[in-house]
C-alpha positions in Angstrom: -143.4 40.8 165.6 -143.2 37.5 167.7 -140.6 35.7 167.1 -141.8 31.2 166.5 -140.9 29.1 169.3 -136.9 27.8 169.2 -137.4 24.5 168.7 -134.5 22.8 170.7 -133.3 18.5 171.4 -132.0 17.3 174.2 -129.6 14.3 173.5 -129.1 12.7 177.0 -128.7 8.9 178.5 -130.1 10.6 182.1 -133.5 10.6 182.0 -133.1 12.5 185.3 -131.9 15.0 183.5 -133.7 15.2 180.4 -137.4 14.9 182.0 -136.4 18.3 184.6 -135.0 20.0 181.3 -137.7 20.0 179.0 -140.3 20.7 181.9 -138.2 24.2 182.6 -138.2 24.8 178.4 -141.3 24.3 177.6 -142.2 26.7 180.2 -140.0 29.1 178.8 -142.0 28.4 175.6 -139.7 26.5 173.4 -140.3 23.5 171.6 -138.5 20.2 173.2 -137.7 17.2 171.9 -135.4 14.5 173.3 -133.1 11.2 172.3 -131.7 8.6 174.8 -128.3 8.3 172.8 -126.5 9.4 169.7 -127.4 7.3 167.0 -131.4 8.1 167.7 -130.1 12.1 167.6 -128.8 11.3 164.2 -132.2 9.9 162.7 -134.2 13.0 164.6 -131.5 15.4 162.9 -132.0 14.0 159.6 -135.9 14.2 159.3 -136.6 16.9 161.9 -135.1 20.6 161.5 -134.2 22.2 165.1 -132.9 25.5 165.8 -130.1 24.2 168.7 -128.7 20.6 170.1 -128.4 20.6 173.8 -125.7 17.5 173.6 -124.3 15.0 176.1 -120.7 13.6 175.7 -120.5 10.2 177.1 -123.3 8.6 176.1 -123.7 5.1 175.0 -123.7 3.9 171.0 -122.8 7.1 169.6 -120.9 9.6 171.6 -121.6 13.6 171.9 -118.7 14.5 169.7 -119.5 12.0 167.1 -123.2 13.7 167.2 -121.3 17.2 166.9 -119.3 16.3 163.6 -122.6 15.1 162.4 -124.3 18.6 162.8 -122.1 20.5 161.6 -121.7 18.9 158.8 -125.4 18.3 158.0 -126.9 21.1 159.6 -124.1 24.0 159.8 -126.4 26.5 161.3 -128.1 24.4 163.9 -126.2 25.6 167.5 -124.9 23.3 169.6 -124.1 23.8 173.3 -122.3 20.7 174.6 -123.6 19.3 178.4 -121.0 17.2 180.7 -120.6 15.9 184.1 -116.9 15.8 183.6 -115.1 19.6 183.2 -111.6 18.5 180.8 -110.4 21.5 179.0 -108.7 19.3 176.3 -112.0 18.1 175.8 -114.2 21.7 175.8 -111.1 22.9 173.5 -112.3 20.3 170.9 -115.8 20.8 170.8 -115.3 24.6 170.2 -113.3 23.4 167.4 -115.7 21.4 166.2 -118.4 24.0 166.0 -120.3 24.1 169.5 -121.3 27.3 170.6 -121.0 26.8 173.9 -120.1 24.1 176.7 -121.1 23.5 180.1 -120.4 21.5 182.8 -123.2 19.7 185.3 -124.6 20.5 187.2 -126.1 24.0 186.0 -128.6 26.8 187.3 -131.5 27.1 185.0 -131.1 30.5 184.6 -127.4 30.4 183.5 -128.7 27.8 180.5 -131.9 29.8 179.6 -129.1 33.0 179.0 -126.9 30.7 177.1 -129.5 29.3 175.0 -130.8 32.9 174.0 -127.1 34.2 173.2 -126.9 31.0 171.0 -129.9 31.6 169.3 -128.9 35.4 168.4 -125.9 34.0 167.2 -127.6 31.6 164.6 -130.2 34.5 164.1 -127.1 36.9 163.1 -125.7 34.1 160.8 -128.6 33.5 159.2 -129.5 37.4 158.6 -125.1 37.2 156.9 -125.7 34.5 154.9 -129.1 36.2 153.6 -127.4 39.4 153.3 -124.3 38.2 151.0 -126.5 36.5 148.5 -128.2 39.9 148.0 -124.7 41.3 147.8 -123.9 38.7 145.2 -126.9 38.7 143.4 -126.5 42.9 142.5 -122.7 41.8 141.5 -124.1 38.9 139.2 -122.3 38.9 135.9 -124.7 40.1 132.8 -126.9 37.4 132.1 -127.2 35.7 135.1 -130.7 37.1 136.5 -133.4 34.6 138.1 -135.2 33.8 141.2 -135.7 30.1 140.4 -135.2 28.2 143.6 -133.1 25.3 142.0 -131.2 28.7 140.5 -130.3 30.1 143.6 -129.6 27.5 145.7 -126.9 26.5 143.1 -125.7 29.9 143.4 -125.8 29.6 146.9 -123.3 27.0 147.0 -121.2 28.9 144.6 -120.9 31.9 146.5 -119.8 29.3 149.4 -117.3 27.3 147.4 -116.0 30.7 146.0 -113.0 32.3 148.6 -112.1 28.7 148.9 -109.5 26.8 146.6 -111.3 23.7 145.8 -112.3 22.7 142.4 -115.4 22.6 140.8 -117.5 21.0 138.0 -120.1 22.8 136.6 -122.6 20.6 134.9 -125.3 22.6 132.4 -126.8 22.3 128.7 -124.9 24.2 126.1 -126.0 28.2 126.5 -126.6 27.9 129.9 -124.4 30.3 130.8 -121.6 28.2 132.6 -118.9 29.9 131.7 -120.7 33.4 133.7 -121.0 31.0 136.9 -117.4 30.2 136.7 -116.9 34.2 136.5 -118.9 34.3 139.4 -117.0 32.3 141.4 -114.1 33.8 140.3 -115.0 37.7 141.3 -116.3 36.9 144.6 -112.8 34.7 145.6 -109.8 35.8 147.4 -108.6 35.4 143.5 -110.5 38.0 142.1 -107.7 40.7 141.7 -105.9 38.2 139.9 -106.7 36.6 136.1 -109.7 34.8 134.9 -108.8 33.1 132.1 -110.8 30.5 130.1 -110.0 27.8 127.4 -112.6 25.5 125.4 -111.1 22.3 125.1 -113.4 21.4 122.3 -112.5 24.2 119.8 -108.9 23.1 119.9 -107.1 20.5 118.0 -105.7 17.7 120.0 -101.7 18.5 119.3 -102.1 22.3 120.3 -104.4 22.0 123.1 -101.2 21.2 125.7 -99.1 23.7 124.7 -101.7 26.2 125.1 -102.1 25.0 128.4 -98.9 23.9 129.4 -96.6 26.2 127.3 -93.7 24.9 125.2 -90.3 25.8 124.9 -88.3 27.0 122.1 -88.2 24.0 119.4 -90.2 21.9 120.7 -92.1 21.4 117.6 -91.6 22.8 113.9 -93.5 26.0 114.8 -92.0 26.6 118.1 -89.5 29.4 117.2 -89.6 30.8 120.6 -90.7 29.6 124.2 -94.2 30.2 125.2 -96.8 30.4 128.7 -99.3 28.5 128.9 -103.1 29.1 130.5 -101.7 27.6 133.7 -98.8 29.4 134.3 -100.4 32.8 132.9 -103.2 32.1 135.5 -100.9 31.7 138.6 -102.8 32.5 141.5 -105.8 33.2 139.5 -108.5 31.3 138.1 -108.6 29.0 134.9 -111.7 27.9 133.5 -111.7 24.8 131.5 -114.9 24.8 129.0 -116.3 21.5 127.2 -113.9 19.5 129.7 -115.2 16.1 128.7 -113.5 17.2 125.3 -110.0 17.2 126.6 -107.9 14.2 124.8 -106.6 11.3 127.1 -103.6 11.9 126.4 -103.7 15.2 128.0 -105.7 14.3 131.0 -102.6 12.5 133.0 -101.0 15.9 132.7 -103.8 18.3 133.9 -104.2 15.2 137.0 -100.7 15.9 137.6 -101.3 20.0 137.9 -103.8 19.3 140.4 -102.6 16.7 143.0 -98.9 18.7 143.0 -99.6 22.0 140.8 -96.6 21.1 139.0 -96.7 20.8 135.2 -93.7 20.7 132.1 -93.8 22.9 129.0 -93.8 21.0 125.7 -90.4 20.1 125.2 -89.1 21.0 128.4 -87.8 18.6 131.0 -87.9 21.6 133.9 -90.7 20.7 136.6 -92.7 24.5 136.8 -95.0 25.7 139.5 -98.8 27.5 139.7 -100.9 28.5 142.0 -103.8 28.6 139.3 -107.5 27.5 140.5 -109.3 25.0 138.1 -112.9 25.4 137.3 -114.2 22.8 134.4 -117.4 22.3 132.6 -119.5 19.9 130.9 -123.0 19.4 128.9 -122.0 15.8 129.5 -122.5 13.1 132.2 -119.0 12.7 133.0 -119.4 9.5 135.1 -121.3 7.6 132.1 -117.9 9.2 130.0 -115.5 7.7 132.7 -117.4 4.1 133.3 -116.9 4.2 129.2 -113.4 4.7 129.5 -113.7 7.9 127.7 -112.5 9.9 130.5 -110.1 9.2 133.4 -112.2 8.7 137.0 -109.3 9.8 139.1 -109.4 13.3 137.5 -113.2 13.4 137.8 -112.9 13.2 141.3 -110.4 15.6 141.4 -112.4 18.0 139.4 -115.6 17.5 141.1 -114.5 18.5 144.9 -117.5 20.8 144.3 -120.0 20.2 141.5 -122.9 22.4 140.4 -125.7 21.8 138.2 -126.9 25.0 136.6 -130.7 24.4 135.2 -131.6 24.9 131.9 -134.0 27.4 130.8 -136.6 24.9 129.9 -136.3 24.0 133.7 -137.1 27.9 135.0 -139.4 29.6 132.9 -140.3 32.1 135.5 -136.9 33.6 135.2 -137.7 34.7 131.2 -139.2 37.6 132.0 -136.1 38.7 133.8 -133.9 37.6 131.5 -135.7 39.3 128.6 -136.2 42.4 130.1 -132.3 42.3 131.2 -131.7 41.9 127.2 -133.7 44.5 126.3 -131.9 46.8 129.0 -127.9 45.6 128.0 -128.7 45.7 123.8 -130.2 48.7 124.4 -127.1 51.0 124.7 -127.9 54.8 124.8 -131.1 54.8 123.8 -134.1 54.1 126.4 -135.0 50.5 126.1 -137.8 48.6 124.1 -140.7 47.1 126.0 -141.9 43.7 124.9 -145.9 42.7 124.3 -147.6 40.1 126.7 -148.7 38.1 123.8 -144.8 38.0 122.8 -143.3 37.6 125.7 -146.5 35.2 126.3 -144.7 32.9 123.5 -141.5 33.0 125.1 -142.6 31.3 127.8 -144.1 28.8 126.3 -141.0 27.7 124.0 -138.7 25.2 125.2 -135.3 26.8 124.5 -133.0 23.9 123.8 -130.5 26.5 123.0 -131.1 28.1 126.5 -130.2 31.4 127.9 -127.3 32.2 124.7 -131.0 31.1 122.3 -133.1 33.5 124.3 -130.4 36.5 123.8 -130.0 36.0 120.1 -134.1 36.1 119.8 -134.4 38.9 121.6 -131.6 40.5 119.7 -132.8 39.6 116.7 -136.7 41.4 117.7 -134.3 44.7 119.4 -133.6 44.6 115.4 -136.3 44.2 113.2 -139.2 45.7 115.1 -139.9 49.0 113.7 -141.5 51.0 116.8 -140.9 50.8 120.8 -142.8 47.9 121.0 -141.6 44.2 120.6 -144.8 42.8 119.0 -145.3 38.7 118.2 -144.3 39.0 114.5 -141.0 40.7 115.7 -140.0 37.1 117.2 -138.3 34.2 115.1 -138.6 31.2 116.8 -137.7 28.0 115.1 -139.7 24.7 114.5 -139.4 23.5 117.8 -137.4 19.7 118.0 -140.6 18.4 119.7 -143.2 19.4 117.1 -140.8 18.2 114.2 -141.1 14.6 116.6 -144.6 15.1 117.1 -145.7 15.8 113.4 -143.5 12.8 112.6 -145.6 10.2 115.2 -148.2 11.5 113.5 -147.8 10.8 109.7 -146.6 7.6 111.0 -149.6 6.6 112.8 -151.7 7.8 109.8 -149.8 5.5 107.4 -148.5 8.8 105.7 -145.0 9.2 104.2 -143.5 11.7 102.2 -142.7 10.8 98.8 -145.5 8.2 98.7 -148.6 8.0 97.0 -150.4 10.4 99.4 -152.0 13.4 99.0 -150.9 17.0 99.7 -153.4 17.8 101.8 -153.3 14.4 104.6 -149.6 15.0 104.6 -150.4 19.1 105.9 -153.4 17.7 108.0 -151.0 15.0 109.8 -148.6 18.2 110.2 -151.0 20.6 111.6 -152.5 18.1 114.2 -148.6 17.1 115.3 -147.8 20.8 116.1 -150.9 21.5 117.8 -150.4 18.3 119.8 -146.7 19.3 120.6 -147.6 23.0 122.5 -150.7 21.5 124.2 -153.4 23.3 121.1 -151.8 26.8 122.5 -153.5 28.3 118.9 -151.3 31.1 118.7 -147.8 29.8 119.5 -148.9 26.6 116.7 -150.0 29.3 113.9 -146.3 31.0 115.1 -144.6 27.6 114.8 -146.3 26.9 111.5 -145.4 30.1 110.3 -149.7 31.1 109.9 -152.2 33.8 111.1 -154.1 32.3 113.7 -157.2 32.9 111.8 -155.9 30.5 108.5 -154.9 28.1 112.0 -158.6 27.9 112.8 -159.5 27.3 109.2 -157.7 24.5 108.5 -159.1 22.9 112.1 -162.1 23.5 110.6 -161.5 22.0 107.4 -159.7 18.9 108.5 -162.3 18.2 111.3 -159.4 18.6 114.5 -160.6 18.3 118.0 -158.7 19.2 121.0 -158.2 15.9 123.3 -159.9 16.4 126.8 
């Protein structure tokens, strides 16, 4: 298959040079673009995508190697072969550290650049074609649960899998049952780390006095209970990983200590007065905006910047229905144990979709679960499900009866209150019949009645 045309800019202050140069490309059939200078390469790079930077160091404004820095760390896998009048190997050392591919002195035969250019291109071909094949790796070692081919999904994985064999700390930023706890574990198996512990700790579910020695150990006596010394998370995960649930949760008094850990990785037992050592990697998360908890003073910035180095945002479920399919039939495959697994109606797994899931991926598994148990044949049929009044209908219903001057324990009958009701839910899942007669708990048939009876009409 033929390949599309490299598309390649020329960043040059010799227009002697440039003019010659994207005559012989375009020949060659690539796609040419030039800039006089630096700082116009910079505002090209940042709305245009090009496969490789033929670059110019002395140039006036913005210099070649400034340029460089700027590509590689904008555009990592755009090449970059470096052009000079002047030959310095200090100066050719320093680009190749920078990232350039290759560099070359003027002036140059045609041909010489043509061959360099195509060996530069295979090179960003090949890293491509890696970088492609280690997220299929990663995705067939996901942990269980984490299944999906949302885009906003994947690129967040993406840049897990990245920040993974480094040591840098990261935030992971999700809705309760999002599953950020398996992301951490991602990161975790697929680091340099991953022979060593994963250990995690949720700051919420731990009153305030114990929380620091179950992180920070404590030594013998240094409270009532203390009858012998005692490791905590950090030093038990030395060298590995420790994951730090419901961060925002963690008490102020506490959050000098874990800043400490991380700008010297030195931290003191409760009661002890001994300056200890760990080599443990941090990973935090939050269901909380935790720049609106530090301007409120609720959580210390300089530790936010030290925890967010990296920082994901895992969507919630709401945000990728198209990944519910997966995830349901991943369910019905891991509850399923030794017996062959369950298949799930359209109609059902019609309804699934169409539910918002504030309790996320955790919500999803518990429904699915709860179906896996109370159907009675292979089948996973619409009256298996048990989905709750959905939040938004509750609201809905609510505008509603307030609109229609209806209140409950007022003077009003019975049946406006249930017509108010019906009309809300409908309104809150868009008149989707079936999923309202689900939600109200109805046969769809009894649905239609009582839009017959209280005279409802779909808005256009």
């Amino acid at each position: 298959m033929e390949r599309p045309p490299i598309s390649i800019l020329i960043v040059d202050d010799e227009e002697s040079i440039v003019h010659p140069l994207s005559r012989v490309l375009e020949i060659e059939g690539y796609y040419v673009n030039s800039a006089a200078d630096g700082r116009i390469a910079i505002n090209m790079l940042q709305t245009l995508p090009f496969d490789m930077v033929l670059l110019d160091i002395m140039m006036p404004n913005v210099e070649g190697i400034e340029v460089l820095k700027f590509i590689k760390d904008q555009h990592f896998d755009t090449e970059v072969i470096m052009l000079t009048a002047v030959h310095e190997v200090k100066t050719a050392v320093e680009c190749m550290k920078l990232g350039a591919y290759y560099y070359i002195t003027k002036p140059y035969l045609a041909d010489d650049l043509l061959a360099l250019i195509e060996r530069a291109y295979e090179r960003k071909r090949l890293v491509v074609q890696n970088k492609a094949l280690k997220r299929q790796i990663a995705h067939q070692a996901l942990p269980s649960g984490m299944v999906g081919t949302n885009k906003s999904f994947l690129e967040m994985l993406d840049v897990a899998l990245r920040a993974a064999p480094t040591d840098s700390t990261v935030l992971i930023q999700g809705a309760s049952g999002s599953g950020k706890e398996l992301v951490a574990n991602f990161i975790h198996t697929n680091s340099l780390r991953k022979e060593q512990a994963f250990l995690a700790i949720n700051c919420s579910s731990i009153p305030e006095p114990l929380l620091e020695s179950e992180l920070f150990g404590h030594e013998r006596g240094a409270f009532t209970d203390a009858k012998t010394a005692k490791q905590g998370l950090v030093e038990i995960a030395d060298r590995g990983t420790l994951f730090l649930d419901e961060i925002a949760e963690m008490p102020l008094s506490i959050q000098p200590k874990l800043l400490r850990f991380l700008q010297t990785g030195e931290f003191r037992r409760v009661g002890g007065n001994k300056n200890l050592k760990s080599d443990a990697r941090i990973i935090s998360a939050t269901n909380r905006n935790l720049r609106q908890e530090a301007a409120e003073r609720r959580f210390r910035e300089d530790l936010l910047f030290r925890l967010n180095v990296i920082t994901l945002q895992l969507p919630a479920l709401r945000d990728r229905k198209e990944d519910i399919p997966l995830l349901v039939e991943h369910f019905l495959k891991s509850h399923a144990g030794t017996r062959p697994p369950k298949k799930i109606e359209k109609r059902a797994l019609d309804l699934l979709r169409k539910y918002d899931w504030p309790g996320n991926v955790r919500e999803l598994e518990n429904v699915i679960e709860r179906a896996l148990v109370l159907s009675q044949d292979d089948i996973i049929c619409l009256d298996d499900l048990a989905l709750p009044l959905h939040p938004v209908s509750i609201h809905e219903s609510s505008m509603n009866l307030a609109a229609a001057g209806v209140r409950a324990g007022t003077a009003v009958s019975l049946n406006d209150i249930q017509k108010a009701h019906v009309e809300g839910v409908l309104a809150s899942v868009k008149w989707d019949k079936e999923l309202a007669a689900k939600i109200l708990g109805i046969r769809v048939n009894t649905l239609y009645e009582k839009i017959r009876r209280y005279g409802l009409k779909q808005p256009k």
